[in-house]
C-alpha positions as CSV (number, residue, x, y, z in Angstrom):
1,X,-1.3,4.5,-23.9
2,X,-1.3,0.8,-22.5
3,X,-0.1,-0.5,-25.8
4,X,3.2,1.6,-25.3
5,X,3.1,0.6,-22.0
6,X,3.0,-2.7,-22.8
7,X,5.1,-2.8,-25.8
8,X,8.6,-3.3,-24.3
9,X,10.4,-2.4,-28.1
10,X,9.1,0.6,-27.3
11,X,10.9,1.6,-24.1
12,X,14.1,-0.1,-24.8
13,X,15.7,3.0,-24.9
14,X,14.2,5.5,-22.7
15,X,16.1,9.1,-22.2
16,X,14.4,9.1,-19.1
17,X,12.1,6.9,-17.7
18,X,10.8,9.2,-14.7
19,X,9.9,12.3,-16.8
20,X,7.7,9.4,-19.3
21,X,6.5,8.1,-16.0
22,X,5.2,11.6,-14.7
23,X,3.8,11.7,-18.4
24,X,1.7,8.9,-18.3
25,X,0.9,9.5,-15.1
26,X,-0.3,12.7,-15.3
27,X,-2.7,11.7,-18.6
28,X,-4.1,8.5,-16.5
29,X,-4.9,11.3,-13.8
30,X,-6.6,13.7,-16.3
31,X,-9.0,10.9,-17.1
32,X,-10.0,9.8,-14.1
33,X,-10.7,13.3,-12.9
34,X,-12.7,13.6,-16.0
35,X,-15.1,10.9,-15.4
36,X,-15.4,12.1,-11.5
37,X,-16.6,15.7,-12.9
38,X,-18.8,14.4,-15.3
39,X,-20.7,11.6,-13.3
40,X,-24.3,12.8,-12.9
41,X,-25.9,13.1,-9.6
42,X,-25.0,12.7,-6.1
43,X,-25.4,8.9,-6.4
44,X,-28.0,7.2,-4.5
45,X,-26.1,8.2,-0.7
46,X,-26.6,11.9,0.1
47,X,-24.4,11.6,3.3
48,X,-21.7,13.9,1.2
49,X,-24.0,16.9,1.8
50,X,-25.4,16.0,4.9
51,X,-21.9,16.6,6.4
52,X,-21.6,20.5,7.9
53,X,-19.7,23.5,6.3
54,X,-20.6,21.6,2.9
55,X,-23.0,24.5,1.5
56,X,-23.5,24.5,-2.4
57,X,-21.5,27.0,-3.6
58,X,-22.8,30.6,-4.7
59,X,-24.0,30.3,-8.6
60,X,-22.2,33.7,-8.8
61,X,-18.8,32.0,-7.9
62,X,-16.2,31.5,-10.5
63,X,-15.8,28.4,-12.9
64,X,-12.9,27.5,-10.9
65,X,-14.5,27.8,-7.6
66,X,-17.6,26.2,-8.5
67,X,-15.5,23.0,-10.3
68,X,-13.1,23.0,-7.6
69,X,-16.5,22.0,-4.8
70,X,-17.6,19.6,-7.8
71,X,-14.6,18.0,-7.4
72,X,-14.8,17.7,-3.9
73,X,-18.2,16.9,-3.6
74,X,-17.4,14.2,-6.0
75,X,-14.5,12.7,-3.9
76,X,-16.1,12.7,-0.6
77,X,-17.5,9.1,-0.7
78,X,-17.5,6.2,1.9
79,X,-15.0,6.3,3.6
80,X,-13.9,9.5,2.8
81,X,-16.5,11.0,4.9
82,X,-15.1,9.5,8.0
83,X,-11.8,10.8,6.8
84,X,-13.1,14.0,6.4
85,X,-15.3,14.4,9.4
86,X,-12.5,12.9,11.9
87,X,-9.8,15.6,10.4
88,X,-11.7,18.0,10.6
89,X,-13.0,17.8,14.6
90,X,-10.6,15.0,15.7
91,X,-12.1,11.4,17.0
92,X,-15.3,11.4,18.6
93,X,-16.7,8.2,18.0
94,X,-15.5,4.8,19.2
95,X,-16.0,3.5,15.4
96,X,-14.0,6.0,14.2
97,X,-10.4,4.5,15.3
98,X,-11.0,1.7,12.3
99,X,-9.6,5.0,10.5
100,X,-5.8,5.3,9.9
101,X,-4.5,7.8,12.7
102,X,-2.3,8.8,11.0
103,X,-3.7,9.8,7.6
104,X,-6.5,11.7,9.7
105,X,-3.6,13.6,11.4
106,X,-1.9,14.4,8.0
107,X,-5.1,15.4,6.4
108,X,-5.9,17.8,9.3
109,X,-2.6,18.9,9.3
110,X,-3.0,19.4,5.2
111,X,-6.1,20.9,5.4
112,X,-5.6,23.6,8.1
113,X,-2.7,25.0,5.7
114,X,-5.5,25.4,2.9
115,X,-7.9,26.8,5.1
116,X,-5.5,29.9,5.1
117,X,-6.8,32.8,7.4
118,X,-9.9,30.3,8.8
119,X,-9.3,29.2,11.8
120,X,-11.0,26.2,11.5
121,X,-10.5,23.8,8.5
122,X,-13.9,22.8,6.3
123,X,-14.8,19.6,5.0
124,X,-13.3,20.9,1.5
125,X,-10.4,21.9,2.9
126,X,-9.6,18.9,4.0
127,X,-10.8,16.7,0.8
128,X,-8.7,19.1,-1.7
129,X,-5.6,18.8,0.6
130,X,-6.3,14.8,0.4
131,X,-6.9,15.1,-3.1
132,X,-3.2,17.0,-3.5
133,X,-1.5,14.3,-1.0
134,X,-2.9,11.4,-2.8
135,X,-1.7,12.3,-6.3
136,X,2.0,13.4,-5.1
137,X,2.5,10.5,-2.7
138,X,1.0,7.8,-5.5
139,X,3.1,9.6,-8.1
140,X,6.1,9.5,-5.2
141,X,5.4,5.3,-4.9
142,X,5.7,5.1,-8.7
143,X,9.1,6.4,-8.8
144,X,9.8,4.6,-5.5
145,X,8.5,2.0,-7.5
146,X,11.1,1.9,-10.5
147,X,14.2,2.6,-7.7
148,X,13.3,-0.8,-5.8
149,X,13.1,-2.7,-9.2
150,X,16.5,-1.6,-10.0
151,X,17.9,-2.1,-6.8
152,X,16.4,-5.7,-6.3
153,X,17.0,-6.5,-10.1
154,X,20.8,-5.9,-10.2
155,X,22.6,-7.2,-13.1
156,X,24.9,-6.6,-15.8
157,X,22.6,-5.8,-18.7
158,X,21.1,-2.6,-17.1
159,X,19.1,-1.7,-20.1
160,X,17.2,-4.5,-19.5
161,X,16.5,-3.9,-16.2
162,X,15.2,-0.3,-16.5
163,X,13.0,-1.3,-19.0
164,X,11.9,-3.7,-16.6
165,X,11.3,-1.5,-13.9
166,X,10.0,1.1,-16.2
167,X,7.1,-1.3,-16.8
168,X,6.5,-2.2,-13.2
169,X,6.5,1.2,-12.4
170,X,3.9,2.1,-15.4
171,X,1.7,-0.8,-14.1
172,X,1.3,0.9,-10.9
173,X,-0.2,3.8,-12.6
174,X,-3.1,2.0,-13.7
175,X,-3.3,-0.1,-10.3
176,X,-6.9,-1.2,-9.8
177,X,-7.0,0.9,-6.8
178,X,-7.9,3.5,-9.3
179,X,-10.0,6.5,-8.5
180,X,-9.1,5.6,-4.4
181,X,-4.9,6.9,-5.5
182,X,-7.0,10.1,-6.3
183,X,-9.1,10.3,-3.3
184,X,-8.6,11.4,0.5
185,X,-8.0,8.0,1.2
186,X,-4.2,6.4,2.8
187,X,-3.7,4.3,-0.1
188,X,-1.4,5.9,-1.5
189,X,0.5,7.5,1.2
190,X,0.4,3.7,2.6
191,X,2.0,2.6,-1.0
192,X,4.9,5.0,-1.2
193,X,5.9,4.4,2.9
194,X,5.3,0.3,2.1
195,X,7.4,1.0,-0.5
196,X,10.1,2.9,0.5
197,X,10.5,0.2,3.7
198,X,10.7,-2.8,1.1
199,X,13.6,-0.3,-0.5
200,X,15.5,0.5,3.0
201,X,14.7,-3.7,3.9
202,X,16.5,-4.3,0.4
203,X,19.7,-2.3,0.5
204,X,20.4,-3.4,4.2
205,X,20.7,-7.2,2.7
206,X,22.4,-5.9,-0.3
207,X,24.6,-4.2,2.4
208,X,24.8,-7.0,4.3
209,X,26.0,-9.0,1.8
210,X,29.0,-7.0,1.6
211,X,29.7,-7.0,5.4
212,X,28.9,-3.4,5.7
213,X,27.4,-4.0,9.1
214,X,26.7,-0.2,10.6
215,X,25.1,0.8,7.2
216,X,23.0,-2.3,6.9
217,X,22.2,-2.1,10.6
218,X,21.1,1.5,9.9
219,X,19.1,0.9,6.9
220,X,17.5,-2.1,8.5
221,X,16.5,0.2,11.9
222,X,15.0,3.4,9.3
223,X,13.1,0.0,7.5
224,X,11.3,-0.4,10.7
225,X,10.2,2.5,11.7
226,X,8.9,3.3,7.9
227,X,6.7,0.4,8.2
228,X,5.8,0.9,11.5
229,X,4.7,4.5,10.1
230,X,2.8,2.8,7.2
231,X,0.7,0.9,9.5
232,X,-0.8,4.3,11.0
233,X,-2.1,4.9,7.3
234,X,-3.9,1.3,7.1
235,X,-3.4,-1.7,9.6
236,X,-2.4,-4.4,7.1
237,X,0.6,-2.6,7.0
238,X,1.4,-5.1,10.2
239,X,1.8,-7.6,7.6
240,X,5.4,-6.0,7.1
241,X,6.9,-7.3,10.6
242,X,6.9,-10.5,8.6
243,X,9.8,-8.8,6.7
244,X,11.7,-8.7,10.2
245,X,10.7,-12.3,11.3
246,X,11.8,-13.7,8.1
247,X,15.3,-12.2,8.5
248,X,15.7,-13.1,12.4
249,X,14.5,-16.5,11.5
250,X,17.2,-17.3,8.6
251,X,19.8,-15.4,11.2
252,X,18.7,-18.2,14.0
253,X,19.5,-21.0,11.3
254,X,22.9,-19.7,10.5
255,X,23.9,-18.8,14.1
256,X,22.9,-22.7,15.3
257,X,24.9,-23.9,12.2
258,X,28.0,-21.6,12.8
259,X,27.7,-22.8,16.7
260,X,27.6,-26.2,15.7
261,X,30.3,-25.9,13.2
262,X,32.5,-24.1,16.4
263,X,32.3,-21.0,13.8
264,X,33.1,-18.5,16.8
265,X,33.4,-15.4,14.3
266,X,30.2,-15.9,12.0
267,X,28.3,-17.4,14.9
268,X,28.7,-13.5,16.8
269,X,28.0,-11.8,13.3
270,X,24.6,-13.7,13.1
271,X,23.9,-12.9,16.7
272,X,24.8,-9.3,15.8
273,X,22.2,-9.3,13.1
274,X,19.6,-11.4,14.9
275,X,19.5,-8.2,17.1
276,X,19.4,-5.7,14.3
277,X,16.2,-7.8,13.1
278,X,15.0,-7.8,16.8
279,X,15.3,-4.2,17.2
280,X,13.8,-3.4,13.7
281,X,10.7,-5.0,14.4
282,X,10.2,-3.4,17.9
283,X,10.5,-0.4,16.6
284,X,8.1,-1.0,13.9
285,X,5.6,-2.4,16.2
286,X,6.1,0.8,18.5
287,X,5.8,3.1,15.7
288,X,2.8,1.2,15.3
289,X,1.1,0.5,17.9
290,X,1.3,4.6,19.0
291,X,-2.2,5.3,17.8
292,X,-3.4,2.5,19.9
293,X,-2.2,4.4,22.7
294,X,-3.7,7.2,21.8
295,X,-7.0,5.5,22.1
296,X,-6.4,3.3,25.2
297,X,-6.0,7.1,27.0
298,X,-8.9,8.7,25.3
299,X,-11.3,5.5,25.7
300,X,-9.9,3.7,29.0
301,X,-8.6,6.0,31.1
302,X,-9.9,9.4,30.6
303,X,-13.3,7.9,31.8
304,X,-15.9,9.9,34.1
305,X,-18.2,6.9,35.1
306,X,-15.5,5.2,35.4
307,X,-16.6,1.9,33.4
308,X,-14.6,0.7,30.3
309,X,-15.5,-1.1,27.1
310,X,-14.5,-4.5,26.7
311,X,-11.8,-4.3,24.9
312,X,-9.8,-2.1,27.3
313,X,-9.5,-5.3,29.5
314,X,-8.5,-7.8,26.9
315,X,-4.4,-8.6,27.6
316,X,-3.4,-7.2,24.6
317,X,-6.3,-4.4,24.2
318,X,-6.8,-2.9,20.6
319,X,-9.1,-0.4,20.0
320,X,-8.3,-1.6,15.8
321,X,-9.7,-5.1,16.4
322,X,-12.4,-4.4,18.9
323,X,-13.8,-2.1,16.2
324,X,-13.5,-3.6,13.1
325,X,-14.8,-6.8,14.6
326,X,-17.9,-4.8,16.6
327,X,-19.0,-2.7,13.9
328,X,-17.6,-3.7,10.8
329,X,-18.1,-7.7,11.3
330,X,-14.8,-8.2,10.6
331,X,-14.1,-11.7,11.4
332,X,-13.0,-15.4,10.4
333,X,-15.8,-16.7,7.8
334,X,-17.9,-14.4,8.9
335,X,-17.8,-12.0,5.4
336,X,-19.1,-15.8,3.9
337,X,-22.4,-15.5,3.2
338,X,-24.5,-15.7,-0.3
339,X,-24.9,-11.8,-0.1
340,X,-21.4,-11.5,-0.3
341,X,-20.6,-13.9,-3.3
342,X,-20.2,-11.0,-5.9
343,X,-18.1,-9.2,-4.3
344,X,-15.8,-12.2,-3.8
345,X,-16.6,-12.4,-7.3
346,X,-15.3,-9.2,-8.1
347,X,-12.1,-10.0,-6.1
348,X,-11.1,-12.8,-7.8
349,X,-9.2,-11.4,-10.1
350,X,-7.0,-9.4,-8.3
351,X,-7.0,-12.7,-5.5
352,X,-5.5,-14.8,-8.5
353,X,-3.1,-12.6,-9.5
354,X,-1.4,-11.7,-5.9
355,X,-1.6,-15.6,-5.0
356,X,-0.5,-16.7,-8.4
357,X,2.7,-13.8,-7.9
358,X,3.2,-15.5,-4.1
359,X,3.8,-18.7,-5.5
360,X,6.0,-17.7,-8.1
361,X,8.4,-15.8,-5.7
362,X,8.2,-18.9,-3.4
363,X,8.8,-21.4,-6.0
364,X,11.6,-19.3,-7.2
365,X,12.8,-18.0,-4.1
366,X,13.4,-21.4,-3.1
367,X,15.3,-22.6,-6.3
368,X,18.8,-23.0,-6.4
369,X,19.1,-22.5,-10.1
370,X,22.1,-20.6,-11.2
371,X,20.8,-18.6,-14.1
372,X,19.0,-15.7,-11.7
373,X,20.4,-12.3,-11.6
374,X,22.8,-12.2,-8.6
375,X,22.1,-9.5,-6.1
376,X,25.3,-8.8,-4.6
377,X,26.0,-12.3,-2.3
378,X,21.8,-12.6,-2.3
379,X,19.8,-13.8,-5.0
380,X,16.9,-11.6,-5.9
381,X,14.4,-14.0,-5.6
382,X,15.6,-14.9,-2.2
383,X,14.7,-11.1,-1.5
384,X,11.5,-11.5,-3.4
385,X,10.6,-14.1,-1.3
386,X,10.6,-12.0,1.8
387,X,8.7,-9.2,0.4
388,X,6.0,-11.8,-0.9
389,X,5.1,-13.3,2.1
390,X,3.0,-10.3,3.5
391,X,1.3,-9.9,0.3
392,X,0.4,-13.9,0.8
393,X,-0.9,-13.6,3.8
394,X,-3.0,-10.1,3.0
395,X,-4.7,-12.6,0.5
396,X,-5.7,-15.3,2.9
397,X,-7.1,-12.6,5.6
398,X,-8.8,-11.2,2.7
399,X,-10.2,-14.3,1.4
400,X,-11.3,-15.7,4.8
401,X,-11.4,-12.7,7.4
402,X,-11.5,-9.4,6.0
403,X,-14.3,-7.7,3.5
404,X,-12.8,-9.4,0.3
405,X,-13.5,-6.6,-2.2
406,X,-11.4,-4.2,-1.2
407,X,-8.6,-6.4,-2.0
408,X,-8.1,-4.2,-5.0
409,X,-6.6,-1.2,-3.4
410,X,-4.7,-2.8,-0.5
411,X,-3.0,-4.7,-3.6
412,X,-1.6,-1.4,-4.7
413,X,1.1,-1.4,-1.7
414,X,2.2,-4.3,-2.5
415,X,5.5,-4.6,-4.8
416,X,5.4,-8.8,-5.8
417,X,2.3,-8.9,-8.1
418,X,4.1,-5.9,-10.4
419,X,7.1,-8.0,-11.3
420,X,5.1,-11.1,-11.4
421,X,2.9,-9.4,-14.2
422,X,6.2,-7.6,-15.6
423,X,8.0,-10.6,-15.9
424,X,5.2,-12.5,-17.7
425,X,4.9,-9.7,-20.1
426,X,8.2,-9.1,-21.0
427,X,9.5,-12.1,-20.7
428,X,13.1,-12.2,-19.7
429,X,14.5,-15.7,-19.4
430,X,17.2,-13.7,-16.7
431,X,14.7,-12.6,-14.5
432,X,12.6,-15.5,-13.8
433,X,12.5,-18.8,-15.6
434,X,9.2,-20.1,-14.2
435,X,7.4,-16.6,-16.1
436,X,7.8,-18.3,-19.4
437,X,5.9,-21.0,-18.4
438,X,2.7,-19.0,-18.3
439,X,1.0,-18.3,-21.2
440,X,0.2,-14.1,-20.1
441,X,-2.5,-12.6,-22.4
442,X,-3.2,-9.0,-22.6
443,X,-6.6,-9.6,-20.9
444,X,-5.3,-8.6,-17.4
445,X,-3.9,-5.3,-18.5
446,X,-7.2,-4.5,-20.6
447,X,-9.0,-5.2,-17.2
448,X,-6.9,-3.1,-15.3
449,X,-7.7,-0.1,-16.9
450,X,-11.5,-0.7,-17.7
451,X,-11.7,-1.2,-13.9
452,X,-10.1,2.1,-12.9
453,X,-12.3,3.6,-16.1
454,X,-15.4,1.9,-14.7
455,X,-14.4,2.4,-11.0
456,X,-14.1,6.4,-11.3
457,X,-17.9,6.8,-12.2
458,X,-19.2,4.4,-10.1
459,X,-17.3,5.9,-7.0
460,X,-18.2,9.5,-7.7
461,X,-22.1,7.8,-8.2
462,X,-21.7,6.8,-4.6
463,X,-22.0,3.1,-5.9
464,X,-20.2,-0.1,-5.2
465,X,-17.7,-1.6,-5.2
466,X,-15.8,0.5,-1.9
């Protein structure tokens, strides 16, 4: 399969890209569900069936029944039991609001549907409706996927281009977040809404571009509360308001010039769209910052003794960092210890790779070369550049502050690293000239999918890496 993937001769003239996408898809699925029902044991955790309303199932139960609790006993691992558990009775721990409020809330949401006629949704419930949501919203982010890439990479020589994003979209399949797109875990619920806000955050510059200022405006506003959404799935989806800042801060630049140049019309229309950037990122941060809310009453203020944690004093409180710093030891350098060096081993590949993509989009976002594709009045590597800079910075918190290994599934959100790789592999002198300068070997493909191979068992096991 990766060898057509790979091959770009061989999709040069795809009927239709989305149906072989949805093909390939669905065979990379079939595998990986194979290797979580055939993993042996419960792994050396046995949390999974210490949770309640977990029973074995009856030996008399059907095939299908009896495959369908495999499954789910299979799926239910690390964090998925906190995902589960906080679904299915709502948060009652002060540890538990490190979880995405608002995949729990989709999940309990999901998982009261499958229940049926139960009034209260088990722990399966809940895992096969996170199961079902994880494989439609990754395979949603792979077609989202292919529709940025063709927006962003406008040009002349379509062909080119959907063979392009046809590959970008392909490598997402086999992202090395693996087995975790399959799982009740917000990965890829967080990819398709990170996605879908880097495709709203593109067409408003394209729009802009063409002075259609209500429609940009629009599309820029519906950018940030998508974003603002995709942060209640997994906090680094903060990183995005960088999106925002970026814009406001090239619209400061070109209101001082237009203002110094007594450029009274453009001077207004940069104001106008310093706002529009203004008001996108309030609303992202609002959209955002709702859960925290949500726990500030809870925690804070629905008190009987009347005594607070710390955090609820703190000027900005955040139940988010208080936890992740109190019982997850979260923290700058403090993840630095000689414990730790395999997993920042087992990072590194993944840490090259979205750093090494950064730097290209910098490098070439920053050139003035005129052989790029034009996209509308804005370069695409100018857009590029905006969309890499919260991947970046996800790399240095991961490197320095955050537990390093799981750097392979938050990369899955993340558009950059796909056309850095795609561009190296297909090599298109139009879409980037610095790609040819790299000397690509198939070695990172191979490792993507013998990590999401290897990945599946191990997960299912209950072993490392989470």
């Amino acid at each position: 399969m990766m060898r057509k993937i790979v091959n770009p001769s061989s999709i040069n003239n795809l009927e239709s890209p989305r149906l072989t996408l949805t093909i390939y898809f669905a065979l990379w699925k079939a595998l990986l569900l194979t290797l979580v029902l055939l993993s042996p044991g419960p792994g050396y955790d046995v949390s999974t069936h210490l949770l309640p309303n977990f029973e074995p199932v009856d030996a008399a139960s059907s095939v299908l029944r009896r495959a369908q609790h495999h499954l789910a006993s299979r799926l239910i691992r690390w964090d998925a039991i906190y995902f589960s558990q906080i679904a299915r009775r709502g948060y009652v721990f002060e540890q538990e609001w490190a979880f995405g409020w608002g995949h729990t809330r989709l999940l309990a949401f999901v998982g009261h549907w499958v229940a049926g006629s139960r009034e209260v949704a088990g722990v399966e419930d809940v895992v096969l409706a996170g199961m079902v949501l994880a494989h439609l919203f990754h395979w949603m982010s792979v077609i989202v996927l292919y529709d940025l890439t063709l927006e962003v990479w406008k040009a002349k020589k379509r062909q080119k281009v959907v063979t392009f994003a046809f590959l970008c979209a392909a490598l997402h399949i086999v992202s090395p977040a693996g087995v975790f797109l399959s799982a009740p875990y917000a990965e890829s619920t967080f990819s398709l809404l990170n996605f879908v806000g880097c495709y709203l955050y593109a067409k408003a510059l394209r729009r802009q571009s063409k002075d259609a200022e209500v429609v940009a405006a629009g599309l820029l506003l519906l950018s940030g509360v998508v974003c603002g959404v995709a942060t209640t799935f997994r906090g680094n989806g903060l990183l995005s308001g960088l999106l925002f800042v970026l814009g406001a801060g090239k619209e400061v630049a070109h209101f001082l010039v237009n203002v110094k140049n007594r450029a009274r019309r453009d001077a207004l229309l940069a104001f106008r769209r310093l706002l529009y950037f203004g008001l996108s990122g309030a609303l992202m941060a609002c959209t955002a910052f709702w859960p925290q809310y949500f726990a500030f009453q809870h925690i804070c203020v629905d008190l009987h003794d009347g005594k607070g944690r710390p955090w609820c004093y703190s000027y900005l409180p955040s139940v988010y960092s208080w936890v992740q710093q109190e019982y997850w030891g979260v923290g700058f350098l403090r993840y630095w210890t000689m414990s730790n060096i395999p997993l920042f081993m087992l990072a590194a590949p993944m840490l090259v790779i979205m750093i090494s993509s950064s730097i290209w989009a910098w490098i070439e976002g920053s050139s003035r070369n005129g052989n790029l594709i034009r996209y509308g009045d804005v370069p695409p590597m100018t857009v590029v550049l905006h969309l890499a800079m919260p991947q970046l910075v996800l790399c240095l918190l991961a490197l320095t502050t955050y537990h390093v290994q799981i750097i392979t599934r938050l990369s899955s959100g993340y558009p950059i690293w796909y056309w850095w790789l795609a561009v190296l592999v297909v090599r298109h002198p139009e879409m980037a000239t610095l790609g040819t300068r790299f000397k690509v070997s198939k070695g990172i493909l191979r490792w993507m999918v013998l990590y999401g191979i290897i990945q599946a068992g191990f997960y299912a096991s209950f072993l490392p890496p989470a």
